[in-house]
N, C-alpha and C positions, 0 to 999 in steps of 0.2 A: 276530674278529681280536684278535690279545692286542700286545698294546704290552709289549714289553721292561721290566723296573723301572731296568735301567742307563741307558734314554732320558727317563727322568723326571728322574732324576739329573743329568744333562744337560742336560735345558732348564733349571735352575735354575742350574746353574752357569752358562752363558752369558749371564743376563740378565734371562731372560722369568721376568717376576712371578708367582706363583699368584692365585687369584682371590681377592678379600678380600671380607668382608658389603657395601664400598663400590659394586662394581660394583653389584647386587642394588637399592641403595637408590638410586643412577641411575638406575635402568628405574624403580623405583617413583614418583620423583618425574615421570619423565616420562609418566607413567600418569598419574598426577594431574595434571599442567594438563592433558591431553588432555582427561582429564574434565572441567575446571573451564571447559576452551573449547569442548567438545561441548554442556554448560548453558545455555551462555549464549548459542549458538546457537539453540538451541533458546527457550529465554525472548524470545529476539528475534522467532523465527516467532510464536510465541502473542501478542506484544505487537503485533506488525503485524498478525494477525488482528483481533485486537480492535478497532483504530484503521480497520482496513475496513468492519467490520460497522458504527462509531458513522458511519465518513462516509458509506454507503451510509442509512443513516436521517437520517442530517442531509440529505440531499439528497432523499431523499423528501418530507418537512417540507418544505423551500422551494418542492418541485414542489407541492406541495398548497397552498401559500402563495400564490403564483403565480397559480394558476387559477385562488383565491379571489378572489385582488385584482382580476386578468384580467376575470374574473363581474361583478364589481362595477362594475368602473370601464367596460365596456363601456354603452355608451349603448342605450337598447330601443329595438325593431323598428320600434314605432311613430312614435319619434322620428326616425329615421333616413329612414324612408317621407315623414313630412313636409317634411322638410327638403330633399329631395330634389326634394316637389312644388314648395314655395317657390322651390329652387333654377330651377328648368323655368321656375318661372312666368314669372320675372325675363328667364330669358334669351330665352322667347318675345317680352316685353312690350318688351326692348330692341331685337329685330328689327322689330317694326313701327315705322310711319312715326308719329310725333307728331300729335297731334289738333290740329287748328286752333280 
C-alpha cells in the first residue's frame, strides 16, 4: 500500500511532529534500567543462595554440636542402673515396718 506524498504534507501541517533521534534515546534508556533492574535481580537470587547454603552448614555444625554435648553430658548405663537400684532399695526399706 503506497501513502499519497500530499498526506505526509499534511500530517505536518496539522501538528503531528516527525520522529526525532529523542524518541530512539527513550526506548534506549528504558532498555537500560530494565537491565540495570533484571542485574540486580538477579545478584539478589545468587546472594540469597549463598546465605542458604552458609545457614544450611551453620545448622549442621550446631546439630553436630548438640549431640556432642548430648553424648557428653548424658550420664552412663551403669550409673543410671545403680541409681535406680539405690532408688528401689529405699523405697522397699520404707514400706517395711521398723525394727524394734
Amino acid at each position: 500500500m503506497r501513502i499519497p506524498l500530499n498526506s505526509i504534507h499534511t500530517m505536518r501541517a496539522t501538528g503531528a511532529k516527525p520522529r526525532t533521534s529523542e524518541d530512539g534515546f527513550a526506548v534506549f534508556v528504558v532498555i537500560v534500567l530494565l537491565a540495570i533492574m533484571v542485574s540486580l535481580a538477579i545478584s539478589n537470587n545468587v546472594a540469597l543462595g549463598h546465605l542458604h547454603r552458609e545457614l544450611r552448614l551453620l545448622d549442621k555444625r550446631h546439630q553436630k554440636r548438640y549431640e556432642s554435648e548430648k553424648a557428653t553430658n548424658a550420664p552412663h548405663a551403669a550409673a543410671v542402673a545403680s541409681t535406680r537400684e539405690r532408688a528401689a532399695g529405699l523405697s522397699d526399706s520404707s514400706e517395711r515396718p521398723p525394727k524394734e
